[in-house]
C-alpha positions in Angstrom: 168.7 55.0 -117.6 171.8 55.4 -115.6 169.3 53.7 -112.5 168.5 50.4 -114.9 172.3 50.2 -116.1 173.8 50.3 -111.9 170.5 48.3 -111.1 171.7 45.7 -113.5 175.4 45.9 -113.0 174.9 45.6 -109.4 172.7 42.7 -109.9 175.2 40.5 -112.2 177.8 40.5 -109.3 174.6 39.6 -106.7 173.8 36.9 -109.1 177.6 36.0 -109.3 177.6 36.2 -105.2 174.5 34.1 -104.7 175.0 31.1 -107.3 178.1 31.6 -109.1 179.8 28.9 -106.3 177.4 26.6 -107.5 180.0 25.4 -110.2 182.6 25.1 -107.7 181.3 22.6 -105.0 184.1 21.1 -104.2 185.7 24.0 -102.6 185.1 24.7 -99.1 181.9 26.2 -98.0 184.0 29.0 -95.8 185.9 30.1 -99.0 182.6 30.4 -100.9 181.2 32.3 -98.1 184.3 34.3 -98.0 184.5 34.9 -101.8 180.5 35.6 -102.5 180.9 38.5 -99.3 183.5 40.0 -101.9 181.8 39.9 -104.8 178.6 41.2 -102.5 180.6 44.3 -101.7 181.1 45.1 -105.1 177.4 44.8 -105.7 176.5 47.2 -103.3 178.8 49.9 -104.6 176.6 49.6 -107.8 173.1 49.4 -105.8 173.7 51.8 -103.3 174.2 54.9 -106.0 171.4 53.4 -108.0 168.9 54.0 -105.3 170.1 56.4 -104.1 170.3 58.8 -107.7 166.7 56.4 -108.9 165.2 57.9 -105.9 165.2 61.6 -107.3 162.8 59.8 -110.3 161.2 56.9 -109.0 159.4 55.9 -106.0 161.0 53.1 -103.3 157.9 50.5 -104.9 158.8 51.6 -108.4 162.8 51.0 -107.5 162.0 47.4 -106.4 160.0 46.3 -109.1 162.7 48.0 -111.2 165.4 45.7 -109.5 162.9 42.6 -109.6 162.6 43.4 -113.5 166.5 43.0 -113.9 167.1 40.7 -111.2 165.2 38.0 -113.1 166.6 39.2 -116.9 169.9 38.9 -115.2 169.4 35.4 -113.8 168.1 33.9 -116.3 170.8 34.8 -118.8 173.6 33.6 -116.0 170.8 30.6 -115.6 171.3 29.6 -119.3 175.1 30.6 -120.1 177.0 30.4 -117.1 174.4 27.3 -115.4 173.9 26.0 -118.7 169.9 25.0 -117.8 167.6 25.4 -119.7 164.9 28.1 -119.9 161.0 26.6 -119.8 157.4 28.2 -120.7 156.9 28.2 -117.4 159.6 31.1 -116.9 158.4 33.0 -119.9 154.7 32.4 -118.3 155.9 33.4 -114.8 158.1 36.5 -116.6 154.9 37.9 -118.1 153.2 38.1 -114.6 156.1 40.3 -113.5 155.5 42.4 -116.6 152.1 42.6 -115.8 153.4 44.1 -112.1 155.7 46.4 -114.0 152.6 47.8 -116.0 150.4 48.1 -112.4 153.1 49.7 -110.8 153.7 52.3 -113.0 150.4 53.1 -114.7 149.5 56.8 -114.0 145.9 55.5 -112.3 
């Protein structure tokens, strides 16, 4: 579990880095640039370790699907609280195909 939990911390500052600017448009694109390089930093000291220590119990495909999983949990919540839009059926309908990745992926075949 200590994989999903860096996976996901690492993944609320990339979300943070990627569209977190998004509410602050009148600021200079530099400084954004600037500031989402920061916050990008601190994401990789929590991705880094997670791949690296997932590694020992996961393959690379089942790490990336892993980080897809909570990539898109972690962007829709900032989507919804921080972006305030709204979530659709079409997410939830889009969601369940990732699940259905997640079960491909790691289905002893």
């Amino acid at each position: 579990m200590i994989t999903v939990l860096l996976l996901t911390v690492s993944n609320v500052f990339m979300t943070f880095a990627w569209y977190g600017h998004l509410k602050f448009k009148d600021q200079p694109l530099w400084i954004v640039i600037l500031a989402s390089w920061g916050i990008a930093f601190l994401e990789y000291c929590f991705m880094v370790p997670a791949n690296r220590w997932g590694s020992t119990q996961f393959t690379t495909t089942q790490l990336k699907v892993i980080q897809e999983v909570v990539t898109l949990m972690v962007f829709c919540g900032f989507s919804i609280l921080y972006l305030k839009e709204q979530f659709r059926w079409n997410y939830a309908a889009g969601f369940l195909c990732i699940l259905a990745a997640v079960f491909f992926v790691f289905k002893k075949w």
